[in-house]
C-alpha positions as CSV (number, residue, x, y, z in Angstrom):
1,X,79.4,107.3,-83.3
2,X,77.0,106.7,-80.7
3,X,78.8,103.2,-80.1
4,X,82.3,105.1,-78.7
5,X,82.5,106.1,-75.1
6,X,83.5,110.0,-75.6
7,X,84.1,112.8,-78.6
8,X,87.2,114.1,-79.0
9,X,86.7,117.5,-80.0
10,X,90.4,119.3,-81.0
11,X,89.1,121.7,-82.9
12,X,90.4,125.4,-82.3
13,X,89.3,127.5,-85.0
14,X,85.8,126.6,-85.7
15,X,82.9,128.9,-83.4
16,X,80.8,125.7,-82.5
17,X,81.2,122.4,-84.7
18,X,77.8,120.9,-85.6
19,X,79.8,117.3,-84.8
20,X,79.8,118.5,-81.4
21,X,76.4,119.1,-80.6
22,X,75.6,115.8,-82.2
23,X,77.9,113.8,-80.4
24,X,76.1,115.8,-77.1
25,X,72.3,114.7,-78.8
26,X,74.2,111.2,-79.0
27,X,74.9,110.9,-75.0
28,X,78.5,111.3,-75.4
29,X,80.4,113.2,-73.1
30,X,82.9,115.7,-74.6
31,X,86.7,116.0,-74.3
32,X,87.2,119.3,-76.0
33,X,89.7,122.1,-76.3
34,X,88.2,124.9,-73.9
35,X,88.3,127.6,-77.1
36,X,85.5,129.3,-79.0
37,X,81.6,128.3,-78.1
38,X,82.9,124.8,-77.1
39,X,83.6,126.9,-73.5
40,X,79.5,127.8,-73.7
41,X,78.1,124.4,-75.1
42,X,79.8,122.3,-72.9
43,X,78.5,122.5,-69.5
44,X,80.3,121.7,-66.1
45,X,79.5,117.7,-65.9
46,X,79.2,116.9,-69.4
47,X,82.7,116.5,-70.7
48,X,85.6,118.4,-70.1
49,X,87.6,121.1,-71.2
50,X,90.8,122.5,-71.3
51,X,93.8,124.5,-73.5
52,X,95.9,122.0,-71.6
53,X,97.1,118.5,-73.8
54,X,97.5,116.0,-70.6
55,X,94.0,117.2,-68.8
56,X,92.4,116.1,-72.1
57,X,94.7,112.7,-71.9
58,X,93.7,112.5,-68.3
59,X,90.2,112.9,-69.2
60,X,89.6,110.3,-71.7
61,X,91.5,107.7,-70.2
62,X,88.8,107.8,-67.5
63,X,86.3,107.9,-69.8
64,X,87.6,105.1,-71.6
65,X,88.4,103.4,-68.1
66,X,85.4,104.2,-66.7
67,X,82.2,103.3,-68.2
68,X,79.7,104.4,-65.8
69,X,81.4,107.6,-65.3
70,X,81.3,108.5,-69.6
71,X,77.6,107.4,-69.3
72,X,76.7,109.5,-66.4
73,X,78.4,112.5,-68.5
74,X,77.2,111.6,-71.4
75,X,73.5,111.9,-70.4
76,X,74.4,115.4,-69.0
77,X,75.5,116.6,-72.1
78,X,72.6,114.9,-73.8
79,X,70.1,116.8,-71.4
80,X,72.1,120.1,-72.2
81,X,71.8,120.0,-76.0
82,X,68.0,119.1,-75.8
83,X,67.7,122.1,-73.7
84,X,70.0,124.6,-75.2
85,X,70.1,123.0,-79.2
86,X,67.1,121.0,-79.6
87,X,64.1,121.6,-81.5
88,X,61.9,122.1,-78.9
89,X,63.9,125.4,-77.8
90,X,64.1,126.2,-81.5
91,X,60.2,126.4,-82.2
92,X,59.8,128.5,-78.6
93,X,62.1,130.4,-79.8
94,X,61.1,131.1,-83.1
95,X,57.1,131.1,-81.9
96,X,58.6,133.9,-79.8
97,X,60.0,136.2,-82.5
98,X,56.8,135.8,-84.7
99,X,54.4,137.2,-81.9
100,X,56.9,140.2,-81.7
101,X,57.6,140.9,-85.1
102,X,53.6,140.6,-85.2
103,X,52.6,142.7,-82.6
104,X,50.8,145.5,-83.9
């Protein structure tokens, strides 16, 4: 997956695909459609999104045209689901809830 130069994300109905946010881990920059948690996940710079068919066209001919431009994306989505999805925010997170369950 990691090999193609974008992830086409059509999905409409699901909250936020796992696919997604592994294609994002992957460096890929995202063509989605701008619906459910994509909207949240996706962050300005790392793909683009849109309820409209010939923006998505638009955007991954470029991405197909344009190598540097998909790679320069792709790392921004990479750095945003490190940051928002990764296991590093996970543990903080979950360290986090133990101390205030804990709290006595």
């Amino acid at each position: 997956m990691a090999e193609r130069r974008l992830y086409l994300h059509p999905v409409r109905w699901t909250s936020l695909g796992l696919s997604l946010l592994e294609a994002m881990h992957l460096g890929m920059p995202v063509v989605a459609l701008a619906t459910t948690e994509a909207v949240e996940a996706v962050p300005a710079g790392a793909g683009v999104l849109s309820t409209r068919p010939e923006v998505l066209a638009r955007a991954a001919r470029t991405y197909l045209n344009e190598p540097q431009a998909a790679a320069e994306d792709g790392a921004r989505a990479r750095r945003a689901a490190l940051e928002r999805y990764g296991l590093k925010r996970f543990l903080k997170d979950w360290e986090r809830l133990i101390e205030e369950v804990t709290r006595g």
